[in-house]
N, C-alpha and C positions, 0 to 999 in steps of 0.2 A: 480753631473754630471755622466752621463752614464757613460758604453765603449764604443759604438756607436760616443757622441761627444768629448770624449777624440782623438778618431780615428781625426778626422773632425777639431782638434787644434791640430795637427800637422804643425809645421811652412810651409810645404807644405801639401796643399789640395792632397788626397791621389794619384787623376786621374794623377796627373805631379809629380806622385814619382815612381823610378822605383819597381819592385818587391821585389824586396833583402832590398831597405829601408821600405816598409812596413811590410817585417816581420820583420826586426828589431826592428821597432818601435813595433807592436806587441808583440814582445819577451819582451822587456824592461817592459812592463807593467806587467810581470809575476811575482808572487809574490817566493820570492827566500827563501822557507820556503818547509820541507819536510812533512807539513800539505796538501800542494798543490790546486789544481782546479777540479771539477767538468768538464766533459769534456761540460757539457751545458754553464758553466759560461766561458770556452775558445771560444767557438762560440758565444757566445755574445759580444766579448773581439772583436773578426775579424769582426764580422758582418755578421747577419745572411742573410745579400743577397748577401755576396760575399764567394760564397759556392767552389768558383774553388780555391779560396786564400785560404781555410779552409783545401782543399783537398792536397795544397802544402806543407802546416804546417804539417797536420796529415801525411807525406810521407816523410820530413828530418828525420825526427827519424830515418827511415833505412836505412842511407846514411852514416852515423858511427855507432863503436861499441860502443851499451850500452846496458846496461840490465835493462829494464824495465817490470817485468814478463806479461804479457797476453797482450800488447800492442797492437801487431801485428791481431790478432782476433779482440779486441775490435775497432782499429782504422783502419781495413780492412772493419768492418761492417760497419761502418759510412760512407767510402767512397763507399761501394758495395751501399747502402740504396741513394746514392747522386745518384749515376748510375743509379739507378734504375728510381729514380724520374724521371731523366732527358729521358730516355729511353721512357717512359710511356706520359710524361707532365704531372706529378700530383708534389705536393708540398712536399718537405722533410718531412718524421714523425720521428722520432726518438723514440726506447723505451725508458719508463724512467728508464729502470735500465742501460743504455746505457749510457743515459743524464745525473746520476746521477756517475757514475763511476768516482773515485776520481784519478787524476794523479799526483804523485810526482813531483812539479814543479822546484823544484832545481836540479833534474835529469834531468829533458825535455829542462829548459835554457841552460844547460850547451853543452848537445847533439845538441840543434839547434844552437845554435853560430859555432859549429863545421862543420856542414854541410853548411853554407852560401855561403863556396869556390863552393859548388856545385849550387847554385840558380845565382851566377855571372858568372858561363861559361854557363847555360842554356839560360840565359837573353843575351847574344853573340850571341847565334847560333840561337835563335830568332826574329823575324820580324815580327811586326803588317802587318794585311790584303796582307800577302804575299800567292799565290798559294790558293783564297778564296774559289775557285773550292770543293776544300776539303770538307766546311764548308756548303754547299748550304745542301736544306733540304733531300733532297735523299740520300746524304751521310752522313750526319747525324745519319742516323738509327744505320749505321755499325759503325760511330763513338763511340756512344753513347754504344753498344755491345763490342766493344774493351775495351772501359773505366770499363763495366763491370766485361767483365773476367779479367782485368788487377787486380780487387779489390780481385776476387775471388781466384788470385794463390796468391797475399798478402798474404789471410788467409789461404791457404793450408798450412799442418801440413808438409812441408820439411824442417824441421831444420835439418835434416843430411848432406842438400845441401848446399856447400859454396854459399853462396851472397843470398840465396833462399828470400828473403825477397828484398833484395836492387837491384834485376833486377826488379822485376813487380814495386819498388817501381821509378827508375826512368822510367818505361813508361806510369806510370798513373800521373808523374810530366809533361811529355810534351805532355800527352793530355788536363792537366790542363793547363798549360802554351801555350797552342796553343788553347783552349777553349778561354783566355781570351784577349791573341791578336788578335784571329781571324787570326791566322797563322796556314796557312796547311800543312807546312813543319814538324812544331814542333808535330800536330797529324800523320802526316803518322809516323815518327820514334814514336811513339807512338805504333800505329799498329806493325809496323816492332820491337821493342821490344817485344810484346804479342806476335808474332808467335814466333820468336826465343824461347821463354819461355814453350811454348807447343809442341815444335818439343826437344826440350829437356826434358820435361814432358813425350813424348809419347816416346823417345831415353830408359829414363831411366826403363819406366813400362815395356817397350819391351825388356830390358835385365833380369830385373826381372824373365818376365815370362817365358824367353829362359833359365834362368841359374837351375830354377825351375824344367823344362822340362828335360835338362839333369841329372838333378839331380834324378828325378823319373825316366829315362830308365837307369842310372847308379845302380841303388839299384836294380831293376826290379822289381817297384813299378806301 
């Protein structure tokens, strides 16, 4: 038997489970071994047409502290690479040294059960086909560019910055999470996550280069 119809004998059909039980169920099926998965053989595990449930997965990891070394890159690209598809309308490619990247699964179970408390207040404050305005093809475009940059400050190298990973990562959880209820509330905070994140991005390069400045008319440099 697949994962695919492992997913599909689930005592409920996935469509009448809420979110937070199907990555549970998906987590369970993780094998609790620090040989661990291939990140190709976890997208095969979710299902390779349910890419916005894949995007919510690869995004609890920085919802708690763990250390998982190069995560955040490798699992920024995979969701920058889903942005993109969707941006464009062409079909996910994945490289295979990407696909082939091995992840500590007894790390990643234990980190995702921890963040669950976060996937049950999102599933709250969302609503199917609420504010669909949002979602129509016109706005889409910008949709779909927010989702992008959101992948893109993932992978930006601010580990000096408190939370610098678990902000961009809960706004690319409620563009996922409003992608797949077709809730426009859950993408505009989405949106309104990503600018916060680059007016703080542009706050802190622009002290940077103010403190720089004074520093070269202090020497008389």
């Amino acid at each position: 038997m697949n994962y695919e119809d492992q997913i599909l004998d689930y005592p409920l059909a996935p469509a009448e489970n809420s979110l937070g039980e199907k990555l549970k169920f998906i987590v369970s099926q993780l094998p609790n071994s620090p040989e661990g998965m291939t990140l190709a053989e976890i997208r095969d595990l979710i299902g390779k047409d349910s890419l916005m449930l894949f995007v919510i997965f690869l995004n609890l990891i920085f919802l708690v502290p763990v250390s998982i070394p190069g995560v955040s890159t490798v699992f920024g690209a995979v969701i920058l690479l889903i942005g993109l598809s969707r941006l464009f309308g062409q079909n996910v490619w994945l490289p295979n040294k990407i696909q082939k990247r091995v992840i500590a699964t007894d790390k990643l179970g234990a980190a995702l059960q921890r963040a669950f408390t976060w996937v049950h207040r999102l599933e709250k404050i969302s609503r199917p086909h609420r504010s669909s305005w949002v979602l129509t093809r016109g706005f889409n475009i910008l949709n779909n560019v927010g989702f992008v940059l959101g992948a893109l400050l993932l992978m930006a190298p601010f580990g000096f910055i408190p939370f610098s990973n678990t902000v961009p990562a809960v706004a690319l959880l409620f563009f996922a999470i409003g992608f797949i209820q077709q809730d426009g509330i859950s993408v505009l905070l989405g949106h309104a996550n990503v600018v916060t994140i680059l007016y703080f991005t542009f706050l802190i390069a622009g002290g940077g280069a103010l403190i720089y400045e004074l520093f070269s008319f202090a020497l008389g440099t």
